[in-house]
N, C-alpha and C positions, 0 to 999 in steps of 0.2 A: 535500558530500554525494556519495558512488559512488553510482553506479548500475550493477547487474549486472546483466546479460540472459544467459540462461542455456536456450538451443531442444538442443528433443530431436530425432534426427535424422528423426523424421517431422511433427515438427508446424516449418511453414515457418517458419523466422526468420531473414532474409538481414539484412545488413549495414544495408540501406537500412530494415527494418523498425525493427531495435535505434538505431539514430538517432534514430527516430520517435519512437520510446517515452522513451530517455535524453532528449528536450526537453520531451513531451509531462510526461513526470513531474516534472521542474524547473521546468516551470510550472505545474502542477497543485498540488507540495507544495512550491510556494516561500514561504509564509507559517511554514512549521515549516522551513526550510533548516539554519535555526540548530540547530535540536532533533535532527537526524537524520544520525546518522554514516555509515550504507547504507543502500541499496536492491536486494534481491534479488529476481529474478523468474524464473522456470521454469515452461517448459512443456514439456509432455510430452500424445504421442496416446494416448488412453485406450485407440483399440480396434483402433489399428497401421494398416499404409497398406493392408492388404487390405480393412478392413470399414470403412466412411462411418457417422459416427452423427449424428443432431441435436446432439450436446453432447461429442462426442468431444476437442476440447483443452482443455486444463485449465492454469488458468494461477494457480500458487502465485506469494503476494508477501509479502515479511518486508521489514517496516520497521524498523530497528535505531537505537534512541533514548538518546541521550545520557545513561547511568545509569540506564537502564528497561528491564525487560524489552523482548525482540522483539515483533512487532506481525504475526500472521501471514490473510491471507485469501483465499480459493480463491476461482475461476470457474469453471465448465464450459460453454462453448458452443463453435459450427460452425465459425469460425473463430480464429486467432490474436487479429490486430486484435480481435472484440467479444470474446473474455476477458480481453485487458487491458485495454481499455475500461471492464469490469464491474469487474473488481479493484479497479483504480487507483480508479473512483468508490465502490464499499466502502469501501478504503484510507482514502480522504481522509475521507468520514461516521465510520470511526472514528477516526483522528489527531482531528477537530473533536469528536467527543463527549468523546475521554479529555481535552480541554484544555480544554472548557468544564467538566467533574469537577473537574479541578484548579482552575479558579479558584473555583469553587465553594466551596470546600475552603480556600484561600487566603481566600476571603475571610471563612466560619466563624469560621475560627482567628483572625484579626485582630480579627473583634468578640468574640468570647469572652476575648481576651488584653487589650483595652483595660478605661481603669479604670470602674466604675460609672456612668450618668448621663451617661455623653459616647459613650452610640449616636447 
């Protein structure tokens, strides 16, 4: 699994941050490791270094899945840290929903496809 960290030059993201995150996220979505060929993440300040907002960085995350569509979900808060904090916990609530679908789905098909009488 990559993992990209990708800071805009006003929203902070020093070397020591992007470590954070690159471990922080490998443990987070190390249950889909297998599933997951990248991890893109970018931030960017919404309202530039002059103006301070409550929600000013925003932190986009594409998760890029083995044969699947990308996987994309936004944060906006005050600082770096809690928007990818917010992400990465979206991120992972949907990684778990589209995989509890899928087995869902997997397992549909397997009693619809077995013979009569042997549910």
């Amino acid at each position: 699994m990559i993992v990209q960290i990708n800071g805009h030059s006003h929203a902070d993201v020093d070397s020591r941050k992007i470590t954070w995150m690159q471990t922080a996220l490998g443990e987070e979505f190390a249950r889909f490791a297998d599933q997951i060929s990248r991890v893109e993440v970018h931030f960017s300040d919404e309202n530039g270094v002059d103006r301070k907002g409550s929600d000013d960085i925003r932190c986009l995350m594409e998760v890029r899945l083995n044969g699947k569509q990308p996987i994309n979900v936004e944060s906006r808060r005050d600082s770096v840290e809690n928007a990818f904090r917010e992400a990465a916990s979206a991120m992972l609530r949907r990684m778990e929903s589209l995989h509890g679908k899928e087995i869902s789905v997997k397992r549909k098909s397997q009693r619809d496809s077995s013979p009569k009488g042997n549910h």
